[in-house]
N, C-alpha and C positions, 0 to 999 in steps of 0.2 A: 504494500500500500504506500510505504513512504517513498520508493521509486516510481512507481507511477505518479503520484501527487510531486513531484519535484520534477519531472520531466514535464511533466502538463504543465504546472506552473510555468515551467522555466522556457518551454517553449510558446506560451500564450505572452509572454512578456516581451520576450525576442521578437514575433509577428507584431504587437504594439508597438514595439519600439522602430519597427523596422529595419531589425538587423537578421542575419539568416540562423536559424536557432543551433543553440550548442550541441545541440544533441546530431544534428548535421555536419557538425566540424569533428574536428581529429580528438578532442580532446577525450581524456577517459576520467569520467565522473560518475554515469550512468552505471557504466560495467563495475566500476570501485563498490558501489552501493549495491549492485545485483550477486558480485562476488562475497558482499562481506553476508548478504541472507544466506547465500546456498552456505557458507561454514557456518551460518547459526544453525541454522535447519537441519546440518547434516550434522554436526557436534551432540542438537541433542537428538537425534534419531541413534547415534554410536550411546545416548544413553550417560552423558556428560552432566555437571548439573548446569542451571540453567545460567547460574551468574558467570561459569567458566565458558559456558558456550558463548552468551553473550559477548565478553573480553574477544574472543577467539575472531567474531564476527567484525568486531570494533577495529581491532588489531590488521584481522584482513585489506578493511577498506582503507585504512591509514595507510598501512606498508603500500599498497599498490597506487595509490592517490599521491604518495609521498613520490615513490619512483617512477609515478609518471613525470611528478614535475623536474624532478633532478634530473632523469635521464632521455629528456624529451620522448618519451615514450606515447605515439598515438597509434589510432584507432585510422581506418582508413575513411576518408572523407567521403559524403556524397555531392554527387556535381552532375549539372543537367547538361552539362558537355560532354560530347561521345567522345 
């Protein structure tokens, strides 16, 4: 829910603002937040408790969010150019 409400938002802001939405660019933010559910989900599906799955989840979407920006790490862009 929090990724879809954060993409919706973020891309109804972008078409207001008239810029082309983030979620259309290279950057990795979207997938940071969808990677950090699947290790909560799957931490406590392995039966973890919740507060350590939670961290686990937290921790995902930092490391990966963090090393996007340090190591320019993106996502491939969309373009209505062939």
């Amino acid at each position: 829910m929090g990724v879809i409400t954060g993409v919706a938002g973020g891309m109804i802001r972008d078409v207001l603002a008239r810029e082309i939405p983030m979620v259309l660019q290279r950057e990795i933010y979207a997938t940071a937040c969808i990677t950090g559910g699947i290790l909560y989900t799957g931490s406590l599906a392995l039966g973890i408790a919740p507060l350590l799955a939670t961290l686990f989840g937290m921790l995902g979407t930092f490391i990966l969010r963090v090393a996007a920006i340090r190591w320019h790490l993106s996502l491939p862009a969309f373009s209505l150019n062939r």
